[in-house]
C-alpha positions in Angstrom: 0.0 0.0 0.0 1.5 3.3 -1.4 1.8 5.8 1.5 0.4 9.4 0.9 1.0 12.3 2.7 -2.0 13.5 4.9 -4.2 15.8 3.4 -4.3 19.2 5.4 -7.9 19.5 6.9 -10.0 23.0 7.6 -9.7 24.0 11.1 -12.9 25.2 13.2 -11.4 29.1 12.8 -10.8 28.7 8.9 -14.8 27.2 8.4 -16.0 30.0 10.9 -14.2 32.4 8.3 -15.6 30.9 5.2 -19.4 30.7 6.5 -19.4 34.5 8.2 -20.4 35.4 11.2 -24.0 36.2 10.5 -24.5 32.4 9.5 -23.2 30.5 12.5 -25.8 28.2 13.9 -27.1 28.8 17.5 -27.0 25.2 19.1 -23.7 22.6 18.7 -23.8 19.1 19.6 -22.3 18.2 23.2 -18.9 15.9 22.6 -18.3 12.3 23.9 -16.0 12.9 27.0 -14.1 9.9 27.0 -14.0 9.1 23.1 -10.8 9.7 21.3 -11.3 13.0 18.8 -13.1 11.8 15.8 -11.1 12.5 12.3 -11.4 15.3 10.1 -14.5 13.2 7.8 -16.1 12.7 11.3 -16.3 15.7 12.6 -19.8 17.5 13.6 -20.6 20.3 11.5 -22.4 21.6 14.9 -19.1 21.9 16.9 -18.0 23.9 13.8 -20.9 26.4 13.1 -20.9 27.4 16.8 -18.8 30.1 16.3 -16.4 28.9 19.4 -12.7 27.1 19.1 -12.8 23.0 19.9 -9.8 21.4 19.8 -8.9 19.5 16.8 -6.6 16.7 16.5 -4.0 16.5 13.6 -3.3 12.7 12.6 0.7 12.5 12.6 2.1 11.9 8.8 3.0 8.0 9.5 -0.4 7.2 11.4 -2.3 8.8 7.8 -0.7 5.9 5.7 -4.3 4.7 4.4 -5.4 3.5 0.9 -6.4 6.6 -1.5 -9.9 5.3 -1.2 -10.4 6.1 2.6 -8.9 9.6 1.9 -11.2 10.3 -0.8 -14.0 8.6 0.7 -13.5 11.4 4.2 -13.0 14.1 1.9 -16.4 13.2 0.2 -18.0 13.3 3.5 -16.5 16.2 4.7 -17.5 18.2 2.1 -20.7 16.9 2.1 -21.2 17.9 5.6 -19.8 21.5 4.8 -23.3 21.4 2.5 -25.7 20.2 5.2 -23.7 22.6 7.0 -24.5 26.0 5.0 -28.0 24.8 3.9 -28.7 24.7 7.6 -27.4 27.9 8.0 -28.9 29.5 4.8 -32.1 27.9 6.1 -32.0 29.6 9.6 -31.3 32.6 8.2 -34.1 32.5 6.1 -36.4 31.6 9.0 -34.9 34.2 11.3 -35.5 37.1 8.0 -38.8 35.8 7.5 -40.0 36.2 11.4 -37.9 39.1 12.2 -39.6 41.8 10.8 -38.8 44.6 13.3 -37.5 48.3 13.3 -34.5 49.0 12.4 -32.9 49.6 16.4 -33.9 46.1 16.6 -31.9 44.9 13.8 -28.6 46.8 14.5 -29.0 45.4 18.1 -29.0 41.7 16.6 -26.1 42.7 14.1 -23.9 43.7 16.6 -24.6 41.2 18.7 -23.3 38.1 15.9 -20.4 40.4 15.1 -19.6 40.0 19.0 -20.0 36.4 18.9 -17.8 36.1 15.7 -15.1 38.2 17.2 -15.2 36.0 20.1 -14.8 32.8 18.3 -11.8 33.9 15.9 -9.7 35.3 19.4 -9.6 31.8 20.6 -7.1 29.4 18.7 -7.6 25.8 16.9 -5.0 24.2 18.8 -4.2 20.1 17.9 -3.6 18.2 20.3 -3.6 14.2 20.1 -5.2 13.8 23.2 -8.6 13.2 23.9 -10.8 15.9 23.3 -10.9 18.4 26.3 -13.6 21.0 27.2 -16.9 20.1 27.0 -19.0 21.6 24.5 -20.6 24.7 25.6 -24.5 24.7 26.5 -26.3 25.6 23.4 -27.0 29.6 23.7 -30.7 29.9 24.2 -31.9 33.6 22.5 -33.7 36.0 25.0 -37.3 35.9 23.7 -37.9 39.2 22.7 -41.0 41.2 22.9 -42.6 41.7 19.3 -41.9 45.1 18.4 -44.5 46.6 16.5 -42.9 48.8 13.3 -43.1 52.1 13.9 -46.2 54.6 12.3 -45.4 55.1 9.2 -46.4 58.8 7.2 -44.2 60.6 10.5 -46.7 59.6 13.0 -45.3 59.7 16.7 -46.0 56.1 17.2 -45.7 55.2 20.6 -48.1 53.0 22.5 -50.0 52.7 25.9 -52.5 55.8 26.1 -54.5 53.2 27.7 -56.2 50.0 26.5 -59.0 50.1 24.2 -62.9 50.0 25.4 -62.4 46.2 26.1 -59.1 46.2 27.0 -58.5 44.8 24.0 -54.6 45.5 23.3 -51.9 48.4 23.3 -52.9 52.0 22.3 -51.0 53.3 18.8 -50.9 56.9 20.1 -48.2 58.4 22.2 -47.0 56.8 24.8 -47.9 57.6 29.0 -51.1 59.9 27.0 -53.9 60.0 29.4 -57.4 59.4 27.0 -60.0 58.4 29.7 -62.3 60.7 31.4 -62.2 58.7 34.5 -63.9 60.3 38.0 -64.2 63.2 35.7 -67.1 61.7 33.9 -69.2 61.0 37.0 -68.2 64.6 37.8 -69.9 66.4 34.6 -72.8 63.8 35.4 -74.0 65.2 38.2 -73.3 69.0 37.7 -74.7 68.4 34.7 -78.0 66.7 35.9 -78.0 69.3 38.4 -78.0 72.2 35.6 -80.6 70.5 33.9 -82.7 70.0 37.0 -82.6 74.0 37.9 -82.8 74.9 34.7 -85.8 73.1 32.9 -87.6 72.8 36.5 -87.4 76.5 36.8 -88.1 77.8 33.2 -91.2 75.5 33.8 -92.3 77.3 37.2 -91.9 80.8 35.5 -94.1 79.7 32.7 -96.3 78.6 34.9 -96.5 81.4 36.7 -97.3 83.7 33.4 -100.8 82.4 33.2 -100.7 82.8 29.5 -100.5 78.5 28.8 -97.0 77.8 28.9 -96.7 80.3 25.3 -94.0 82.0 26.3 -92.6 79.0 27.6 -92.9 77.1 25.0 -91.4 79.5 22.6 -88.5 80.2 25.2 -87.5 76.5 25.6 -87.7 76.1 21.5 -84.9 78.1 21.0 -82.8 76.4 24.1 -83.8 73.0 22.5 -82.8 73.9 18.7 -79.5 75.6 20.1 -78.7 72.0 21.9 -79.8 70.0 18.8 -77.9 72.3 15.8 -74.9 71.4 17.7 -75.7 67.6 18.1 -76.6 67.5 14.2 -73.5 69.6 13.4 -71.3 66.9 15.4 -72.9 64.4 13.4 -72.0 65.6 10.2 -68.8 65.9 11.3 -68.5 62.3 12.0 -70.5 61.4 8.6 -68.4 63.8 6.6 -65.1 62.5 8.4 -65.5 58.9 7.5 -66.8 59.7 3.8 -63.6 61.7 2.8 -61.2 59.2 4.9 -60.1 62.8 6.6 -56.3 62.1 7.9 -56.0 65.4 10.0 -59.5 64.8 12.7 -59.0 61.1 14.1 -57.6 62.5 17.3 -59.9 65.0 17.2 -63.2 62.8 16.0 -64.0 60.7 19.2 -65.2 63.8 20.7 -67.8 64.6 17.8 -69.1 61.3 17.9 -69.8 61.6 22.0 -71.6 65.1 21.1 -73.1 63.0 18.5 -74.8 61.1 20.7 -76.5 63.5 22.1 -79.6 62.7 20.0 -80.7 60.6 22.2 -81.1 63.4 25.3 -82.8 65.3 22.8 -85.5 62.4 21.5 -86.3 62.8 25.0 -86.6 66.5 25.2 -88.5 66.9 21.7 -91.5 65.6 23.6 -91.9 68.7 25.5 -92.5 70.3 22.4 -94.3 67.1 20.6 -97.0 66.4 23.0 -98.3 69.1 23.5 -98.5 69.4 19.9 -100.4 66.1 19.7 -102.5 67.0 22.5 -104.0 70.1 20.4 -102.1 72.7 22.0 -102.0 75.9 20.0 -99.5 77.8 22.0 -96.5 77.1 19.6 -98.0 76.2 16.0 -101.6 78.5 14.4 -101.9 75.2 12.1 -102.9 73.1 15.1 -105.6 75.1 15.3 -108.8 74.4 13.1 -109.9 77.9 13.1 -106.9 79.8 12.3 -106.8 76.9 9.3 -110.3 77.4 7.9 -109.4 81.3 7.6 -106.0 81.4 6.0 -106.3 80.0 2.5 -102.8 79.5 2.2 -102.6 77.2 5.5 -105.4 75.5 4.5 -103.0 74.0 1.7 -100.5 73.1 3.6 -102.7 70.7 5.9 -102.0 67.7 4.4 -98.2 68.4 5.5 -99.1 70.3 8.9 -101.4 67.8 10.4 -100.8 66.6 14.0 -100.4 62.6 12.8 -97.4 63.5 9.9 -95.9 65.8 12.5 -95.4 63.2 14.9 -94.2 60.7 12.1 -91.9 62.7 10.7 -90.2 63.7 13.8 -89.9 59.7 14.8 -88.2 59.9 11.6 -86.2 62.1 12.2 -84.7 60.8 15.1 -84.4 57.4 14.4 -81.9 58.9 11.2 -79.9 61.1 14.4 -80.0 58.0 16.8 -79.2 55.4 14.1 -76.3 56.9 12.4 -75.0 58.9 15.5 -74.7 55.4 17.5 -73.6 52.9 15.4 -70.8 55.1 13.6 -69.6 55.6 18.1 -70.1 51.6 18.8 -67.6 50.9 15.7 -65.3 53.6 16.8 -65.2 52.1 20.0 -65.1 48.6 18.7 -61.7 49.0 16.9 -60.4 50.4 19.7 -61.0 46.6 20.7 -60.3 44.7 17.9 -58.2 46.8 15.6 -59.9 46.1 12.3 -59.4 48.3 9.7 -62.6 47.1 8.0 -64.7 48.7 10.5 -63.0 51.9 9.1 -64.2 50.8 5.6 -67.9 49.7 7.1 -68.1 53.4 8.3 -66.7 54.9 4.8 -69.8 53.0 3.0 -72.6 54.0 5.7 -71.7 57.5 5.6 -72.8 58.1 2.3 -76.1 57.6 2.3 -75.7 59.0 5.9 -75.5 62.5 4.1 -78.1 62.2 2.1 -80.9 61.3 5.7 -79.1 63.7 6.9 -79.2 67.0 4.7 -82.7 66.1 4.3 -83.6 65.2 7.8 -82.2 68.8 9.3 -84.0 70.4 6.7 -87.6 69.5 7.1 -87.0 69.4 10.6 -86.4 73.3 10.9 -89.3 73.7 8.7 -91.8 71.9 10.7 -90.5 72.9 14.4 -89.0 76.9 13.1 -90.9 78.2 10.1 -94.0 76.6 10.4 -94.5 78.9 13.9 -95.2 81.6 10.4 -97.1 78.8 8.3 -98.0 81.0 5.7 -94.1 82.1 5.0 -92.0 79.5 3.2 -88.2 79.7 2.2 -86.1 77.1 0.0 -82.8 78.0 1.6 -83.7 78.0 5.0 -83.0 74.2 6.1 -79.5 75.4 4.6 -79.4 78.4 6.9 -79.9 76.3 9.8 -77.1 73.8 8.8 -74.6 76.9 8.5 -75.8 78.1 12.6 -75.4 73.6 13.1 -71.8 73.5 11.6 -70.4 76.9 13.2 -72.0 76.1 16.9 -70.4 72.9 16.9 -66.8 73.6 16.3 -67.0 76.2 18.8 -67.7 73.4 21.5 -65.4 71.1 19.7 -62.9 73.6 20.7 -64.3 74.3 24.2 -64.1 71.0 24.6 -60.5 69.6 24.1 -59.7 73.3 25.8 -61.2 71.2 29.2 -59.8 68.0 28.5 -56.5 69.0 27.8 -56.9 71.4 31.2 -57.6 68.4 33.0 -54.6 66.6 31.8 -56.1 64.8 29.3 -54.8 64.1 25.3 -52.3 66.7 26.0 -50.1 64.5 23.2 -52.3 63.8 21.2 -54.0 67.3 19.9 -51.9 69.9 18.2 -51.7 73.1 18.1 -52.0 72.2 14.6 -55.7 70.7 15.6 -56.6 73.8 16.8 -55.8 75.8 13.9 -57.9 73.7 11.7 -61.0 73.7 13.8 -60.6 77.8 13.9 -60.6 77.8 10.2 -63.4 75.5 10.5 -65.0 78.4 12.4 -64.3 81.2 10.1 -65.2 79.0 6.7 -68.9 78.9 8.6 -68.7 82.3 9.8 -68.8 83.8 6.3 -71.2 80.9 5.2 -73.3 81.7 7.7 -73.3 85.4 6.8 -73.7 84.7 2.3 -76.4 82.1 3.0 -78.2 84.7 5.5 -77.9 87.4 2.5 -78.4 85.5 0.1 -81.5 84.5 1.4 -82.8 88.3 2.3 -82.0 89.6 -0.7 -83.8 87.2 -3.4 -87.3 87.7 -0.9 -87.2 91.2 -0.4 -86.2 91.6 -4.3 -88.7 89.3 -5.1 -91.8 91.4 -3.2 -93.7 88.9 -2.6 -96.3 89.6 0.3 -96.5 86.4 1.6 -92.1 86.1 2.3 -91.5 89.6 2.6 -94.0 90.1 5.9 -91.4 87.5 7.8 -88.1 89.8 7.5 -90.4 93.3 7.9 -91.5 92.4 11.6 -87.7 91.7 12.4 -86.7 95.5 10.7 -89.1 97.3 12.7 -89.9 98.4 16.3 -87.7 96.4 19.2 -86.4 93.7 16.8 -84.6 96.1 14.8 -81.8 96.1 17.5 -81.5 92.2 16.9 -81.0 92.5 13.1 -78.4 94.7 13.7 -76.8 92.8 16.0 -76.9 90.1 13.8 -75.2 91.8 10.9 -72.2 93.4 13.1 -72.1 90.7 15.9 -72.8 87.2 13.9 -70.3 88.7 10.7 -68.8 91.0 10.9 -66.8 91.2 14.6 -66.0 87.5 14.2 -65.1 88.1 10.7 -62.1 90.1 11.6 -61.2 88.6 15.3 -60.9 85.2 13.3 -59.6 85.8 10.0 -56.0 85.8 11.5 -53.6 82.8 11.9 -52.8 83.8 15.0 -55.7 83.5 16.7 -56.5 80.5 15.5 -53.1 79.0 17.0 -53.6 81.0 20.6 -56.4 79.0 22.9 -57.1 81.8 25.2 -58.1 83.8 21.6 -59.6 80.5 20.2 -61.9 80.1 23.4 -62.9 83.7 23.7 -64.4 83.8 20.5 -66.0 80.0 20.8 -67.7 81.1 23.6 -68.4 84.3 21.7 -70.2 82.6 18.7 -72.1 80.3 20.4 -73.7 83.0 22.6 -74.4 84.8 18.9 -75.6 81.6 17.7 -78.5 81.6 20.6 -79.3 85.2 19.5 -79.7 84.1 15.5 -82.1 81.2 17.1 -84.3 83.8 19.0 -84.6 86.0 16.3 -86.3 83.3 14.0 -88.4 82.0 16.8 -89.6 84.6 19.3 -91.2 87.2 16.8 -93.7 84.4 16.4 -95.0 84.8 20.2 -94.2 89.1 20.3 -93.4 90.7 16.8 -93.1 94.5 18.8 -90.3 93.8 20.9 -87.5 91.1 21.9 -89.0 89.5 25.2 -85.9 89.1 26.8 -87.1 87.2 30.4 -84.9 85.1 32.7 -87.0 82.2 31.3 -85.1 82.1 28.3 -81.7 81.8 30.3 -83.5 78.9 32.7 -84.0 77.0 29.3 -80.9 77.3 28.3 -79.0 76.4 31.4 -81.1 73.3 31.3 -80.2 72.1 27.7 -76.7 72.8 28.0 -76.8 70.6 31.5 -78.6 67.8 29.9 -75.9 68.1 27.2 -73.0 68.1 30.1 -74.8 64.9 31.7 -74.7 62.8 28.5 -71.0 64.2 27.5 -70.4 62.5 30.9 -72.3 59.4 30.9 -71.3 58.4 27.8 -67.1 59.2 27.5 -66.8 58.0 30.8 -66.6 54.5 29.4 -64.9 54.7 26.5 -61.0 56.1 24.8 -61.5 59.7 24.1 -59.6 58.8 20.8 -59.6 56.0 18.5 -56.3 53.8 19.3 -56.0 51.5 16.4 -57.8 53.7 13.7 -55.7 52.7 10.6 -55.2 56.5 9.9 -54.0 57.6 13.5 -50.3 58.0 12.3 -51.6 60.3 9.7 -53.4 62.7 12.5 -51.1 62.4 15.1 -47.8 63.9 12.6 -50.2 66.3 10.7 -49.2 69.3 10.3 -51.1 73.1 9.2 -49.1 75.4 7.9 
């Protein structure tokens, strides 16, 4: 037998350098302690791939003399475990790229961490010794399990997490992180001084109307205006919400949870409409001159419009009505609040498709809804654009108290992260935009009746240009356009809160005014009855509104959580 010379062999440092230190393997096999060090064609691919020196042992030239065919034969198998060896590795790699889908922090972390491990294994030498093999194998290197990191907001958004859960505890928030977003105590707080406001109020506008001894008509007419200054800004939140889903809006998500608790107002108010509904169906003629068969049979002109102002399609209508308000208003909140649970981005798309024909109920359910409770106290006047007017007073009294009221919760400590100065100055141009829409549907209605001369529209504006209520029209002009016009047109103010606040406050009280000059002419058309009745009413609306805010935000986020365009509202920017 012809004696070769031993083929050299790859050492553990030499296979480490060929496979890289991003592909060694994380486990090795544990070595026989007693059994003499297995040759070259033997040897565990494991021991090699852990990234750490074994010893090796070196057959001595004269102890190699085999035939040509055992050489080859452990060169064949050596190589073909160098194969096994890097499709294991490719395939871990592959696994670990295919499950390791995390931010880039994460991925430098694990980077430097095999570079470590690599640097380790080439500082400590392949030594041959033909002993028995020494040190024991090292315990495979279990990986710290890592907590999934969730990839960071994309479009700029702040990202974060932990506001608080959502409504069902149903996972991490996607908002900034430590953000306080529940109402808490707070909510039993506005409960009660808000049931306490409506108790004082309502219960004493009732004894003073009472005590007028004229059957409740000034009463009446006083707690119509309080009930249609609640409700314009309970339909204006709605079509916030409706209007906010249908255009997939990127900048309000932080902003929208809000509207959709005023939303829900609607059901307060089903509730209060029947102080005005009953008596209606009961034959009371203190409000409406068509519930009275005698004023009917005189007026030609009422007399057709019975078979619209009768007492049985008043009532229908207005159960209409409501169930649009009710319907829409609640289920858009009870998705809201459900993704704040289940973080399902079709819910967002479910609320995209109802909102559509949610416009549509809605434009026409705040329409005929002013005509039948607001211009039918005139029946004989009629006007095209006035369901519009009232949607202009809707949309400009509820981004006042949209305003108002992220002013309180952020003063209480609450989405102090979340909404922006950059909010803010959206919802003051918001309030401008309806200011001067207000103002050219209001001019725009005057000036095609009075050019028009028609007897039966023009006697509606002439009682409100004469005597007492001439005051209020001018007051209307200068305070509903023409101040706010000017104190909101700059940027500045709509970026300052203090400014921002003042003049919310300051609109809504004009918006009251605009409401009792359509409605009280109808009881005295000489003078404005200003009497404390009016404020009474007032107090009690805005308490009943308080008392649901609280009721109903209590139990939920005060922001969506997993809305899928959060990111988007949380990094926008106004310029």
């Amino acid at each position: 037998m012809a004696s070769t010379k031993a083929k050299p062999r790859k050492t553990a440092k030499q296979s480490e350098s060929e496979l890289g230190p991003d592909d060694l393997p994380s486990q090795a096999a544990p070595a026989d302690e007693g059994s003499q060090a297995a040759p070259p064609a033997d040897e565990p691919s494991s021991a090699r791939d852990e990234g750490e020196a074994k010893p090796v042992d070196v057959k001595p030239a004269d102890d190699a003399a085999d035939d040509d065919a055992t050489k080859d034969s452990a060169a064949d198998d050596s190589a073909a475990e160098d194969e096994a060896a890097e499709g294991s590795v490719a395939a871990s790699s592959a696994d670990d790229s295919s499950t390791d889908e995390e931010p880039s922090d994460s991925t430098a972390d694990d980077s430097a961490a095999d570079e470590d491990a690599a640097d380790e294994a080439e500082s400590a030498p392949a030594k041959a010794e033909p002993k028995k093999a020494e040190a024991k194998e090292a315990k495979p290197k279990k990986e710290e399990a890592k907590p999934p990191v969730k990839a960071k907001a994309d479009h700029g958004g702040h990202g974060g997490h932990h506001g608080a859960d959502g409504a069902g505890g149903g996972g991490a928030d996607h908002g900034p992180a430590g953000e306080n977003i529940r109402l808490g105590e707070a909510g039993g707080t506005l409960l009660k001084v808000g049931a306490g406001l409506a108790v004082v109020g309502l219960g004493g506008a009732a004894a003073l109307g009472a005590s007028m001894n004229d059957g409740f008509t000034q009463f009446f007419h006083s707690y119509l205006v309080a009930f249609w200054w609640g409700l314009t800004i309970t339909l204006g939140a709605l079509f916030f919400v409706l209007v906010q889903h249908l255009t997939k809006a990127r900048w309000s998500p932080v902003v929208r949870r809000v509207a959709e608790i005023l939303a829900s107002n609607s059901v307060a108010f089903a509730l209060l409409a029947l102080v005005i509904i009953v008596p209606v169906m009961l034959g009371n003629t203190a409000l409406y001159d068509w519930n009275d068969p005698e004023v009917v049979a005189k007026s030609h002109l009422i007399h057709h419009k019975v078979g619209y102002l009768n007492t049985t399609f008043f009532l229908i209508r207005w159960v209409i009505y409501f169930a649009i308000w009710i319907g829409f208003g609640v289920t858009l909140l009870k998705r809201s609040v459900a993704q704040d649970a289940s973080g399902d981005p079709s819910i967002s798309k479910k609320n995209f498709a109802l909102s559509a024909p949610g416009m549509l109920l809605f434009g026409l359910s705040i329409t005929f809804a002013s005509i039948d409770t607001i211009m039918s106290l005139e029946a004989e006047w009629f006007s095209t654009m006035f369901g519009v007017y009232i949607f202009a007073g809707a949309q400009l009294s509820f981004h006042c108290v949209l305003a108002l009221s992220l002013f309180f919760l952020q003063g209480t400590g609450r989405l102090t992260k979340s909404v922006s100065v950059h909010h803010f100055h959206d919802i003051g141009k918001m309030m401008f935009a309806f200011v001067v829409f207000w103002a050219y549907i209001a001019f725009s209605q005057f000036m095609l009746i009075w050019y028009a001369d028609i007897p039966e529209e023009t006697v509606w504006f002439k009682s409100r240009f004469e005597d007492g209520w001439q005051t209020v029209s001018i007051i209307q002009l200068v305070g509903h356009f023409v101040i706010p016009f000017f104190g909101l047109v700059s940027r500045h103010v709509k970026r300052h809160k203090k400014a921002l606040a003042f003049w919310a406050v300051y609109l809504l009280a004009m918006h009251y005014i605009d409401l009792y000059w359509l409605i009280m002419p109808s009881f005295d058309g000489k003078q404005a009855p200003w009497h404390a009745m009016d404020l009474l009413a007032l107090i009690g609306v805005a308490g009943v509104m308080i008392a649901n805010f609280g009721r109903v935000a209590s139990g939920i986020n005060l922001r969506p959580t997993k809305d899928p365009r959060l990111a988007k509202s949380l990094a926008f920017e106004n310029f």
